[in-house]
C-alpha positions as CSV (number, residue, x, y, z in Angstrom):
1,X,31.3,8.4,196.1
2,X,34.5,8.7,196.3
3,X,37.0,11.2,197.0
4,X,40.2,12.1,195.9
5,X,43.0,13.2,198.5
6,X,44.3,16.6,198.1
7,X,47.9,16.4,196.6
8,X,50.6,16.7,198.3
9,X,52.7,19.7,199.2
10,X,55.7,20.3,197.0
11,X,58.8,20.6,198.7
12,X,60.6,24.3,197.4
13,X,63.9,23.7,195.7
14,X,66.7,25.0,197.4
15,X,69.2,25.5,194.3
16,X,67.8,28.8,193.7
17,X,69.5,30.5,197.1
18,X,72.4,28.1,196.7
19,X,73.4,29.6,193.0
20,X,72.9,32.9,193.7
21,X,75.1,32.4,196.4
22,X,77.8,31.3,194.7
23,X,77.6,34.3,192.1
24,X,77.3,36.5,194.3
25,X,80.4,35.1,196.7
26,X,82.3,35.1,193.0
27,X,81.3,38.4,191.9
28,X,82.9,39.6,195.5
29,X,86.0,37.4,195.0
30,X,86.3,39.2,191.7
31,X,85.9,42.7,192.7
32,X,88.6,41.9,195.6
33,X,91.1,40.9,193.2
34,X,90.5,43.8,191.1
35,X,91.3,46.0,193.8
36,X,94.1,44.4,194.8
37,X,95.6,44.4,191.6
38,X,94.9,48.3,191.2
39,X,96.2,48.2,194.6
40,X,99.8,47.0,193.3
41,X,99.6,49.0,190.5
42,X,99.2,52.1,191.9
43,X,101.5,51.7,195.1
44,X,104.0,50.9,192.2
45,X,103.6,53.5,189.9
46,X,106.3,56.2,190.1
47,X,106.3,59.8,188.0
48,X,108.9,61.8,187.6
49,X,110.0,65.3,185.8
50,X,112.9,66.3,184.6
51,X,113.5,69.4,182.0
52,X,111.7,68.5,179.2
53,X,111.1,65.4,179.8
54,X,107.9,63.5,182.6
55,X,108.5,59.7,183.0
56,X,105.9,57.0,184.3
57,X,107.1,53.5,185.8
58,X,104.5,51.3,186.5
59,X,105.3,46.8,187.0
60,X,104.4,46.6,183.0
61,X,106.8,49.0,181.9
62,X,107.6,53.0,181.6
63,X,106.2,55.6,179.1
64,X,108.4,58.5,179.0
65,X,106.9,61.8,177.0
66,X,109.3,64.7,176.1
67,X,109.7,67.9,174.5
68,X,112.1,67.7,171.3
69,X,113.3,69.9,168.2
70,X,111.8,69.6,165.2
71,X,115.1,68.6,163.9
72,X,114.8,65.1,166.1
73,X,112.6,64.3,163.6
74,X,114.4,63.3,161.2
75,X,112.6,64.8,158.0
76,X,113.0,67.7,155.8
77,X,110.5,70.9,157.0
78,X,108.8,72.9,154.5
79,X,110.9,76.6,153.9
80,X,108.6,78.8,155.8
81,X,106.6,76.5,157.9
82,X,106.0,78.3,161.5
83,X,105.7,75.3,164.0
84,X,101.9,74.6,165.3
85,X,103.4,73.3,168.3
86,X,106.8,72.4,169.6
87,X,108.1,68.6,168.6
88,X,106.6,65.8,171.0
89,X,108.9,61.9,171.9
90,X,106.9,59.4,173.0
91,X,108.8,56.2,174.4
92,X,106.6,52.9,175.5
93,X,109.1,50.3,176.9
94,X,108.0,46.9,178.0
95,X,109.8,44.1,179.7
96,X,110.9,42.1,177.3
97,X,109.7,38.3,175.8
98,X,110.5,35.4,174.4
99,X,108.4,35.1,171.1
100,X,106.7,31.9,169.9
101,X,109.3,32.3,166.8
102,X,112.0,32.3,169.2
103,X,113.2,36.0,168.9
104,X,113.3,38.2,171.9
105,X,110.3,40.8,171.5
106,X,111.2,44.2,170.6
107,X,111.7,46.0,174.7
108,X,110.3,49.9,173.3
109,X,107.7,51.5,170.9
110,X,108.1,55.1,169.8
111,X,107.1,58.1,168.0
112,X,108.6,61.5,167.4
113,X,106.1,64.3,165.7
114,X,106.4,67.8,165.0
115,X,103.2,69.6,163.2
116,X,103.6,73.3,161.2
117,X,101.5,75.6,159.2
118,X,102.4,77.3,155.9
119,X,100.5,79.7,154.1
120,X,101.7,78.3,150.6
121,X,98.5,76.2,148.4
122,X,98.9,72.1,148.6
123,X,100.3,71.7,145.3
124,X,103.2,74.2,146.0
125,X,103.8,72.1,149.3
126,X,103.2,68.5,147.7
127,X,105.2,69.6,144.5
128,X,108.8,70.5,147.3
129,X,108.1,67.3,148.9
130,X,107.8,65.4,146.3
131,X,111.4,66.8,145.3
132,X,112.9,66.5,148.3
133,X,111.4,63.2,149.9
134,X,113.5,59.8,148.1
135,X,111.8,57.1,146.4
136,X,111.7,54.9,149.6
137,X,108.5,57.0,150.1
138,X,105.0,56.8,148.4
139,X,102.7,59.2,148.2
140,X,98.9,58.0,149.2
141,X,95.8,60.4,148.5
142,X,92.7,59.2,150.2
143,X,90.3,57.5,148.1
144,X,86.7,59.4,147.5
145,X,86.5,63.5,148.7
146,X,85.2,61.6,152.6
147,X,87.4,59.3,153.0
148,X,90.6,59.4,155.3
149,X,94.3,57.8,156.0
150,X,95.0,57.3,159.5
151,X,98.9,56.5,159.2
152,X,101.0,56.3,162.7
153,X,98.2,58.2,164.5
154,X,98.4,61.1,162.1
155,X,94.8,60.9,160.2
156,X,94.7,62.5,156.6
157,X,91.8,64.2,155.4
158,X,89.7,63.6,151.8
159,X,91.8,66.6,150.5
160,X,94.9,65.4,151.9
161,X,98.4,64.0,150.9
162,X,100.5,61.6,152.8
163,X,104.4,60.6,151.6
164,X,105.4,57.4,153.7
165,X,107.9,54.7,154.4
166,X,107.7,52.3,156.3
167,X,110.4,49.3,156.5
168,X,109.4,46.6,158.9
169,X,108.7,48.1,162.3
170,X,109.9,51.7,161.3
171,X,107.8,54.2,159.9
172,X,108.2,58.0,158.5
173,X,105.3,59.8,157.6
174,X,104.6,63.3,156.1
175,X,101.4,64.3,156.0
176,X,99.9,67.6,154.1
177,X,96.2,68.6,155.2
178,X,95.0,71.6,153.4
179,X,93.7,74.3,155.9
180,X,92.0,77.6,155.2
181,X,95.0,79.6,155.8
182,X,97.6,77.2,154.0
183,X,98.9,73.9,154.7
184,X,99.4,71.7,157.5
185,X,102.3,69.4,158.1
186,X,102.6,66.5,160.2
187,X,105.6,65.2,160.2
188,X,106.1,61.4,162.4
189,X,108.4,59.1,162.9
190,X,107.7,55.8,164.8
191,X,108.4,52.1,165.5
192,X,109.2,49.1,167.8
193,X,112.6,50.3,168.4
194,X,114.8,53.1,167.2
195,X,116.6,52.4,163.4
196,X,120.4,51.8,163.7
């Protein structure tokens, strides 16, 4: 008879520690970095308040936020509209870029919004800005009773009217959203840098 030797013992591989070792070292490296960079951030960020006006510097640029007049907006109000809230600036600047075209990026986004309520109907309130707004604006109804605009952050219901113009990176929007009580209007202005 004969008789067959057991087999031999495997050896166990030793990649398995080795690679979870190395995630696991990276994963560490990773979260390191991210709090270092938070780190920078944060030590760099500076707030400050003056009036009407709060301002936040941070390495990538500043956002500054500030009360304004409805008149800063720069579009007609409705006769009779009671202002919803007082008129809101909002000012992104970045550092400033070298485009693949060559041209310097634009160094600030902003908006300007006011928002009043009327308790005239829709057509009474579409008809006066019809008259009043110039034929650089078009006027955009949703399409279908659901469906919405969202137009420089200002979203327009199914029953809603929007009048805008927008020229390359500048934008003017009046938006009419009918409310149970009346009408509300949203008026915006916004771009990549203030119009000359």
């Amino acid at each position: 008879m004969s008789t067959i030797p057991p087999p031999a013992p495997q050896k166990k591989s030793s990649a398995l520690p080795w690679i979870l070792g190395i995630i696991g070292g990276a994963l560490l490296i990773l979260v390191l970095f991210g709090f270092l960079i938070a780190g920078y951030i944060v030590k760099n960020i500076r707030v400050s308040r003056e009036g009407r006006e709060v301002q936040i510097q941070t390495p990538g640029g500043s956002l500054t936020v500030s009360k304004t007049d409805a008149d800063a907006v720069g579009l007609p109000v409705y006769p009779g509209a009671e202002p919803v809230q007082s008129g809101a600036s909002v000012q992104i600047t970045t550092p400033v870029f070298r485009l693949k075209s060559g041209k310097l990026s634009p160094p600030a986004s902003w908006s300007t919004a006011a928002h009043y309520r009327t308790k005239d109907s829709l057509d009474k309130v579409d008809a006066w800005y019809r008259e009043r707004l110039g034929a650089e604006f078009r006027r955009e109804v949703p399409s279908g009773r659901h469906g919405t605009l969202v137009i420089q952050g200002v979203h327009v219901g199914g029953d809603g009217i929007a009048f805008v113009s927008d020229r390359g990176d500048f934008a003017r929007v009046v938006a009419l959203q009918p409310k149970f009580s009346g009408v509300e209007i949203a008026l915006v202005r916004a771009g990549r840098q203030e119009p000359q």
